[in-house]
N, CA, C and O of each residue as an XYZ file, in Angstrom:
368
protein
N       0.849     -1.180      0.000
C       0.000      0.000      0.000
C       0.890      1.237      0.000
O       1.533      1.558      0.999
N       0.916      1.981     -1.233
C       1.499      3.209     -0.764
C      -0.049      4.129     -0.498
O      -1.212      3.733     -0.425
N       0.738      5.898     -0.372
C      -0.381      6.768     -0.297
C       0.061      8.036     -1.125
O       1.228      8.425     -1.086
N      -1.141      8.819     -2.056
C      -1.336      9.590     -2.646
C      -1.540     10.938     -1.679
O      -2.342     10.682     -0.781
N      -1.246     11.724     -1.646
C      -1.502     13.557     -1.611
C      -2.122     14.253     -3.249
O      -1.483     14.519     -4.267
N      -3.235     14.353     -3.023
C      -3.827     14.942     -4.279
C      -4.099     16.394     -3.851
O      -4.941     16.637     -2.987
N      -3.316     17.451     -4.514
C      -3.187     18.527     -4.145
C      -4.405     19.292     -4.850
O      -4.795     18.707     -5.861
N      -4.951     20.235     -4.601
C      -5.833     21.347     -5.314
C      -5.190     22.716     -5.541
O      -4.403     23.069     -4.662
N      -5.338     23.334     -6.305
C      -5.036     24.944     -6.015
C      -6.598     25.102     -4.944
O      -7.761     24.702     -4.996
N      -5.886     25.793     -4.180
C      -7.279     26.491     -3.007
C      -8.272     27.230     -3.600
O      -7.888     27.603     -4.709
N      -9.396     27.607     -3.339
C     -10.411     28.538     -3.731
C      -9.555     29.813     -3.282
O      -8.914     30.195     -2.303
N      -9.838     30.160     -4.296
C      -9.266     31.996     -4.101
C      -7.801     32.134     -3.895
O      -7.403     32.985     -3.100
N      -6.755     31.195     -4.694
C      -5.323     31.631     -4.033
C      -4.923     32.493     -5.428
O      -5.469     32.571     -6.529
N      -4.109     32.901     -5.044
C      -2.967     34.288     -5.961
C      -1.988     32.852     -6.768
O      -0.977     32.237     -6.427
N      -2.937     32.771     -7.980
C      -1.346     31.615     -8.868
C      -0.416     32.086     -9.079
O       0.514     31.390     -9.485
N      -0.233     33.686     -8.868
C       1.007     33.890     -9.080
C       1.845     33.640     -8.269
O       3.016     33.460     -8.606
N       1.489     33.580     -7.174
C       2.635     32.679     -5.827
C       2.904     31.622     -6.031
O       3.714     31.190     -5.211
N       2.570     30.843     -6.870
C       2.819     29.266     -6.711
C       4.551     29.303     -7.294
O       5.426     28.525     -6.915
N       4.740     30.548     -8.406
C       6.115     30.268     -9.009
C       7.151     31.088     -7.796
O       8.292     30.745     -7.488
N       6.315     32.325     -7.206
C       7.548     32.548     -5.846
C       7.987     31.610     -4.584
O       9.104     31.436     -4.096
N       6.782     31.095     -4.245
C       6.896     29.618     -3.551
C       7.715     28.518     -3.938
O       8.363     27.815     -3.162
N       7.647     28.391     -5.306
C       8.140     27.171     -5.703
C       9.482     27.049     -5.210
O       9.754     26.131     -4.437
N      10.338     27.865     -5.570
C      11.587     27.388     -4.933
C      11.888     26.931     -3.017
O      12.723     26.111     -2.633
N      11.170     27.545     -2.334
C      10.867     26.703     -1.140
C      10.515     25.389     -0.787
O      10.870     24.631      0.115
N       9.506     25.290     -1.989
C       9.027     24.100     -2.272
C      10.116     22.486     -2.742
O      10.450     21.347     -2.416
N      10.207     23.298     -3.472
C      11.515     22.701     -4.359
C      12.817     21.942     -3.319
O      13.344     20.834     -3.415
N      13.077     23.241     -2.177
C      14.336     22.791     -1.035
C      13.674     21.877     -0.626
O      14.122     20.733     -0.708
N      12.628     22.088     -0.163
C      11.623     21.349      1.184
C      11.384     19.689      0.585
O      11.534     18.732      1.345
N      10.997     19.519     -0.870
C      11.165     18.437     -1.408
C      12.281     17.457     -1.355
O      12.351     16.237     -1.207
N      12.980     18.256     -1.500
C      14.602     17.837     -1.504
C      15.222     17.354     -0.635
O      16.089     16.505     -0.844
N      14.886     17.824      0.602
C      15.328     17.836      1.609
C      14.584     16.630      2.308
O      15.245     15.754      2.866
N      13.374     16.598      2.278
C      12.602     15.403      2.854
C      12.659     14.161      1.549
O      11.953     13.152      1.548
N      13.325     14.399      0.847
C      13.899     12.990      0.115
C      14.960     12.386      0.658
O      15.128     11.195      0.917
N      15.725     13.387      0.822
C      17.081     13.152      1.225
C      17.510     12.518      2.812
O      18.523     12.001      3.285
N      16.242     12.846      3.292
C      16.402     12.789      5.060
C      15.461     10.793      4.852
O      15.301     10.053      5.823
N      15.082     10.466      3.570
C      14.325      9.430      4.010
C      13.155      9.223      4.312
O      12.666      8.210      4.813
N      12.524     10.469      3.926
C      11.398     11.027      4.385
C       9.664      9.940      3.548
O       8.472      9.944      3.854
N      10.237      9.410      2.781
C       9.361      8.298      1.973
C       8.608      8.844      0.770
O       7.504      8.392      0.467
N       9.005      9.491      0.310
C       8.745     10.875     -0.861
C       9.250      9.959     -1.938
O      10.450      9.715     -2.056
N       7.810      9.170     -3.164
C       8.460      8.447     -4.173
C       8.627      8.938     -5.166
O       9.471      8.565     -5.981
N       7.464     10.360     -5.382
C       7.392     11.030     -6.485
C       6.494     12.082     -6.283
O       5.554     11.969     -5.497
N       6.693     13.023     -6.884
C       5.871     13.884     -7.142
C       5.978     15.089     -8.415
O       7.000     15.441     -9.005
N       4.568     15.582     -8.614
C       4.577     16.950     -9.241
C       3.363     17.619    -10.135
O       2.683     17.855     -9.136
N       2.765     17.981    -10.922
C       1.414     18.705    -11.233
C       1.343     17.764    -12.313
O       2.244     17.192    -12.927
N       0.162     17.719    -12.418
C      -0.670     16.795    -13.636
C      -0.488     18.319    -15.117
O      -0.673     19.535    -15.067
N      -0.073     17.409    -16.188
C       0.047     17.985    -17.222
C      -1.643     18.671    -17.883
O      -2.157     17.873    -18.667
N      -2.076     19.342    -17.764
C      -2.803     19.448    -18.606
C      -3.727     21.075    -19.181
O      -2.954     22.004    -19.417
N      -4.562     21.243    -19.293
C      -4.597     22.653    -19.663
C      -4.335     23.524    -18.889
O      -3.921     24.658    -19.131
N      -4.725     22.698    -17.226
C      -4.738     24.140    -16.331
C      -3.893     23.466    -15.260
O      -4.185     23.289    -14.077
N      -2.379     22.999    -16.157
C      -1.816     22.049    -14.692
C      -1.250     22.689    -13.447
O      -0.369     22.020    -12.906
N      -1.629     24.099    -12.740
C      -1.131     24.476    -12.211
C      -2.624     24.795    -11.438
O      -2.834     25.785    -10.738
N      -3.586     23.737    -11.731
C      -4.932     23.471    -10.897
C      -4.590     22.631     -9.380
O      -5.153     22.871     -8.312
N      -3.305     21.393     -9.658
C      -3.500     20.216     -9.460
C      -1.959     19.914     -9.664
O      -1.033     20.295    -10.379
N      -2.237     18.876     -8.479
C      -0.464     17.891     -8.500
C      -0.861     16.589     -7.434
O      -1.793     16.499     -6.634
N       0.322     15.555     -7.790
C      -0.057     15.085     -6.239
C       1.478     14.267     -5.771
O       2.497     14.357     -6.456
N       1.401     13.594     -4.674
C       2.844     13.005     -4.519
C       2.969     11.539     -3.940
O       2.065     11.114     -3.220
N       3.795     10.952     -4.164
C       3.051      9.136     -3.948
C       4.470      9.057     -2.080
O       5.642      9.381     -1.887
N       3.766      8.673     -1.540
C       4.779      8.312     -0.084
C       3.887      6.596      0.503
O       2.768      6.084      0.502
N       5.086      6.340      0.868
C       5.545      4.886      1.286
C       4.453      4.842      2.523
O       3.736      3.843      2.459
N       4.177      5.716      3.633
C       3.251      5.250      4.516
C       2.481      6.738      4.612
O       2.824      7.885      4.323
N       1.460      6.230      5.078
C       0.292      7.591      5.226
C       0.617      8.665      5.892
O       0.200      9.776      5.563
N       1.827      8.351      7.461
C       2.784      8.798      8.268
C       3.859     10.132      6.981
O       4.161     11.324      6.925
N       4.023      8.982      6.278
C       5.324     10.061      5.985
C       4.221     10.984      4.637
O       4.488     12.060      4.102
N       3.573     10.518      4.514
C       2.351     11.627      3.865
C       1.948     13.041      4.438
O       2.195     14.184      4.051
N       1.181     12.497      5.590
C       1.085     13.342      6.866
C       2.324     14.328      7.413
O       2.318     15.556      7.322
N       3.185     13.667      7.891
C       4.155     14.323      7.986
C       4.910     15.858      6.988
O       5.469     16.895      7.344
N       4.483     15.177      5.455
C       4.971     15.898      4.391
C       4.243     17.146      4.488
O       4.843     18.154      4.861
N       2.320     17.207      4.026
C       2.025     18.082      4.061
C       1.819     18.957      5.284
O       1.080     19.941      5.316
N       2.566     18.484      6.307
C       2.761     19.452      7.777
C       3.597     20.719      7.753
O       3.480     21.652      8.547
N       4.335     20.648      6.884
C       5.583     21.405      6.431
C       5.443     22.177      5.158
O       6.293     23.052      4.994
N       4.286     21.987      3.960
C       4.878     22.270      3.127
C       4.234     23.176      2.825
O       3.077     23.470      3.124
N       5.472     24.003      1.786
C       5.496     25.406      1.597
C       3.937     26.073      1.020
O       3.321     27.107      1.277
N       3.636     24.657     -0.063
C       2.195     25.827     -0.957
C       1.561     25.173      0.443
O       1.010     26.179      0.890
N       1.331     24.262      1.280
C      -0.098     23.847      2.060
C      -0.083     25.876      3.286
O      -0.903     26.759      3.536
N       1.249     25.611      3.584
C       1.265     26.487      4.745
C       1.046     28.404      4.550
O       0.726     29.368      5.247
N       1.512     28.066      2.965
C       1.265     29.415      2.318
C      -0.383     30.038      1.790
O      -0.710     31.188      1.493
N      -1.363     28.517      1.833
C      -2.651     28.593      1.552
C      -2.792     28.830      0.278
O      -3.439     29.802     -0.113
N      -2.191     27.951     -0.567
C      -2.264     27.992     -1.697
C      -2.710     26.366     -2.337
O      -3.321     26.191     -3.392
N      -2.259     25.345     -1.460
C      -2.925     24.126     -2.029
C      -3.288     23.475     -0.823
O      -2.722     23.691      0.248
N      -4.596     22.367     -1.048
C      -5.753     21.879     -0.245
C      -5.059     20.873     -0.538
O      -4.842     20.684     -1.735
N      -4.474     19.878      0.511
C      -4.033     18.632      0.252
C      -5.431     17.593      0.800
O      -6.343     17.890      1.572
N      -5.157     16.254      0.034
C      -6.420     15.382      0.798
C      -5.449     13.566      0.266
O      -5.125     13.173     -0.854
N      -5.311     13.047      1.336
C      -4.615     11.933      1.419
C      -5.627     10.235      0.977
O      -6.506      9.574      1.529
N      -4.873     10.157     -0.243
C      -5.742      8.492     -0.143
C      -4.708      7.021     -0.346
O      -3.554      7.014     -0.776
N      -5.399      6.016      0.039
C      -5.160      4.961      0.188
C      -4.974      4.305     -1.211
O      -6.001      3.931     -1.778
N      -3.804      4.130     -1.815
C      -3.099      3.323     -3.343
C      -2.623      2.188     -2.690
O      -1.654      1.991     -1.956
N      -3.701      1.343     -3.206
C      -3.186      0.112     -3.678
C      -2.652     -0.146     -5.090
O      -3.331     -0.758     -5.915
N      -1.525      0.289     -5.338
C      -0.805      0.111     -6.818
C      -0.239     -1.459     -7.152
O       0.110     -2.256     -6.282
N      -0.235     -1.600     -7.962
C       0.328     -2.757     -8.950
C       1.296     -2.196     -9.754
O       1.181     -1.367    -10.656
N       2.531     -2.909     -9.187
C       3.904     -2.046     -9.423
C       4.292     -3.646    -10.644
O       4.549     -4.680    -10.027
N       4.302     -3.704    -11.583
C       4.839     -4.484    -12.748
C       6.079     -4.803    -12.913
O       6.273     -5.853    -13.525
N       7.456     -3.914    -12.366
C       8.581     -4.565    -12.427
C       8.998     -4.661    -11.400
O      10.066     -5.247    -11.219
């Protein structure tokens, strides 16, 4: 079982912060990879309005939780995180 963070842009946030944020974002990612933090992937869904939407895949719901405690767009009020339960079928 891993777990998903399916991010939203918030009702009413300033998108133009998402690109001054980002580089916070960016350390903060980095940094909770690096520490072990269970961070398998992440980043925004491609599509017309991909800066609607992102999400990030972590090893236990814990290090999910943990993630969006800290992070830069949740704390800046710019994205609505909401955590679910992946049961994935990993093929190789």
């Amino acid at each position: 079982m891993e777990y998903v963070v399916l991010y939203n842009l918030t009702d009413g946030a300033d998108r133009s912060r998402l690109l001054e944020v980002f580089p916070s974002q960016k350390t903060y990612y980095e940094q909770f990879h690096a520490a072990g933090g269970g961070l398998i992937a992440l980043g925004p869904f491609q599509a017309p309005d991909s800066a609607a939407a992102s999400m990030g895949i972590f090893r236990t719901r814990e290090d999910a939780e943990h993630f969006i405690t800290n992070d830069p767009f949740v704390l800046e009020g710019l994205a609505t995180p909401r955590i679910l339960e992946w049961n994935a079928v990993h093929l190789s």
